[in-house]
N, C-alpha and C positions, 0 to 999 in steps of 0.2 A: 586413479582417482577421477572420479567424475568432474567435469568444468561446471563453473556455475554458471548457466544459460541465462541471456536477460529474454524475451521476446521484447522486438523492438516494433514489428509491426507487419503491414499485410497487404497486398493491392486487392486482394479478393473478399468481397465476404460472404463468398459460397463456403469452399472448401478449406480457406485458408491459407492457400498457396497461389504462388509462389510466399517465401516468408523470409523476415531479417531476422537475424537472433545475432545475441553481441555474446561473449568472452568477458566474462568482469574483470576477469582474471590477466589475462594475455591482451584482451581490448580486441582479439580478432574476431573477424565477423564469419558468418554462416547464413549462407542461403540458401533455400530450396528452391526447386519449379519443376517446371515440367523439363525432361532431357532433351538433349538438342538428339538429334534421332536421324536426320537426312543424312547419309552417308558423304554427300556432294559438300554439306555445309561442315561436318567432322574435317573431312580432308582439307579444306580452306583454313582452319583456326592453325595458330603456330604455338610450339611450347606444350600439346598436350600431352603430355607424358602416361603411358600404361600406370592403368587403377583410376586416371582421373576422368571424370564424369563434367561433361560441359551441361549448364540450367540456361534457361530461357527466362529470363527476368525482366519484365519493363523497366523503363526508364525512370519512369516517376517511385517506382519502390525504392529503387536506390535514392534518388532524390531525396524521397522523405523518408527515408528511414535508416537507414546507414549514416553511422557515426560523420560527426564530420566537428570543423573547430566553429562551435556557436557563435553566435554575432551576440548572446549574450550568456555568458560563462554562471555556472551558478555563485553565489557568494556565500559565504560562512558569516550565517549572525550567531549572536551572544543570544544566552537566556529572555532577557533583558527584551531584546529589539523582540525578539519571538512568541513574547507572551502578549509585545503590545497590538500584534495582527488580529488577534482576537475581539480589537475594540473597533478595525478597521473595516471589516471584510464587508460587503456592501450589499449580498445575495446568501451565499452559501460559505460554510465552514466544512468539510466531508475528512473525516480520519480513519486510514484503518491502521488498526493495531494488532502486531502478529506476534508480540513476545511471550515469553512465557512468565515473564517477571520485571517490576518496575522497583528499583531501591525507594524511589522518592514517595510510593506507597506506605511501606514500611514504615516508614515515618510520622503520616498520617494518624493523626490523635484517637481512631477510631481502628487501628489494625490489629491491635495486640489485642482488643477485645475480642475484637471480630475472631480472632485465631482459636483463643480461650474458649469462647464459649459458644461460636458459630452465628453471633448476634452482638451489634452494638448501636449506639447512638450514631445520628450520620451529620453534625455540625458543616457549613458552609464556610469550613475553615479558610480556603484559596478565595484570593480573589478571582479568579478563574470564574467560577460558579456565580459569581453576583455578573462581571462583565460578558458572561454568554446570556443570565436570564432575561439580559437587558436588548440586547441584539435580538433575541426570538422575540420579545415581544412588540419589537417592530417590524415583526411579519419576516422574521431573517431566517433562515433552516441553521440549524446545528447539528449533522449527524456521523452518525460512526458505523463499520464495524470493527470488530470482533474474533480475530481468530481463536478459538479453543481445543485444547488438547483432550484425548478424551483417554484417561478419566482427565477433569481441569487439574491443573494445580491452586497450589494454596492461593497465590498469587491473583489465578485468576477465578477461583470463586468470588475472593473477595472483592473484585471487580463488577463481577454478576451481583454480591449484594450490595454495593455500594452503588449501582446503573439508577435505584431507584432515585437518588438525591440530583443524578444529572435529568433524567424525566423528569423529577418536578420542576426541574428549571426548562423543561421546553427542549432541551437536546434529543434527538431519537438513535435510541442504538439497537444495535443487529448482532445477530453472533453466528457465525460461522463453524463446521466444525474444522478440525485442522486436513482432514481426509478429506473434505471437501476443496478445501483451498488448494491443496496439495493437484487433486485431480483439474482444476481449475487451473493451474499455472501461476496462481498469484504470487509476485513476490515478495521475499522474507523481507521486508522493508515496512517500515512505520515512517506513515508523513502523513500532513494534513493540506488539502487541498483549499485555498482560497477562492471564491470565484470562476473558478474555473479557468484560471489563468496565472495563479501562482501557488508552486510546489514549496512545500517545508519539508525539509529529507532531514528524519532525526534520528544522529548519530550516537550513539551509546559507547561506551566501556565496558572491560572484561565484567565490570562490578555491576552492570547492569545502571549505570547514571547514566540521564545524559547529559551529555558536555557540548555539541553545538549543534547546531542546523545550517543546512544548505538551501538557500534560497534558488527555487531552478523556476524560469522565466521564458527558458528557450522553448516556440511553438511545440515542436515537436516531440521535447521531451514532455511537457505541460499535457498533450495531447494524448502519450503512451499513458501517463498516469489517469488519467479519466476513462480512460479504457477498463483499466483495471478498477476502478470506481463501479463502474457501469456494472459489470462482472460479480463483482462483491457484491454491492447491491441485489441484484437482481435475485441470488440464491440465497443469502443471509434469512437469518428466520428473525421477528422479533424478541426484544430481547424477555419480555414477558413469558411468550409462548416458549422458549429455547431452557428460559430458568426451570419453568414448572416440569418440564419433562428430562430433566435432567436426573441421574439416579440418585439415593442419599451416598449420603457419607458415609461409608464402612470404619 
């Protein structure tokens, strides 16, 4: 079975290498670089054992980027504390979203129609929707993307038609396809970026709820995540142009 790779990061940004990748799994780490190759310098190392291959890695990669015990550990907030970041955030709000289903949709007074008949009214039912229209219009950004499966599911067409009621509130969303993200490295994770200095990592159940968030703070992790921001961004399509050339419903 394959390991789930995180990439953690890079001293180069030619080629990409040398590079850190973490183990979600096991928590071990992986490095790349260039091989150590001098014969003179091979023969000086101790312990390397036939099959192992010695890399060339600065010192500041490992520094910044290999695991290490943060000086400030993520926290686990409630519903509750998570929703009220949204009233706080002082610049930017940036989310992406990679699932392929949200229960707390379903539930939404406008889903079973949307199902039925491919069209429904789009009520400002959340408060959500009134405390971001308010933040964008004091010059604040609200934006997302988008991972999409192709063909979408139901889940997230209904997503696609219901983007139009977070645009009129001033939020900008993107959609990505899932091949694309896939070829892009981004991770299967959904969080929303504050500021650009605090992470919400949001946790889900088998049932697709979610039940908490991790507040992560620590520089370096803050900093992998805008990366993958940056990334998203940059290939994301709007979500106007992405809806319109989407195929019909068979």
């Amino acid at each position: 079975m394959a390991r789930r790779l995180r990439f953690n990061g890079t001293g180069s940004e030619i080629n990409g290498c040398p590079s850190v990748h973490e183990d979600l799994d096991t928590g071990e780490v992986i490095v790349h670089g260039p091989p150590l190759t001098d014969p003179d310098d091979i023969a000086r190392l101790q312990h390397l054992n036939e099959g192992e291959v010695a890399v060339v890695v600065p010192r500041e990669v490992l520094v910044d980027w290999t695991p290490k015990s943060a000086t400030r550990a993520a926290r686990t907030a409630d519903l509750e504390e998570f929703g009220s970041l949204f009233g706080k955030f002082e610049h930017t709000a940036w989310r992406l979203e990679t699932r392929r289903r949200f229960a707390s949709d379903e539930e939404s007074p406008d889903y079973r129609e949307f199902v039925e008949k491919g069209s429904a009214p789009l009520p400002n039912y959340h408060p959500f929707f009134e405390v971001v229209s308010s933040q964008v219009s004091q010059g604040k950004r609200c934006e997302r993307v988008r991972i999409v499966d192709n063909p979408p599911t139901i889940g997230q067409r209904y997503l696609m038609f219901s983007a139009k009621r977070n645009r009129a509130m001033g939020e900008d969303i993107r959609n990505l396809w899932r091949s694309d993200a896939d070829r892009l490295r981004l991770p299967a994770e959904d969080f929303w970026i504050f500021d650009s200095r605090l992470v919400a990592l949001l946790n889900f159940d088998d049932d697709d709820n979610l039940i908490d968030v991790e507040l992560i703070t620590e520089p370096a992790e803050v900093v992998r995540y805008c990366q993958v921001r940056d990334a998203a961004w940059h290939h994301a399509v709007p979500g106007e142009t992405f809806e319109a050339e989407l195929p019909p419903v068979k």
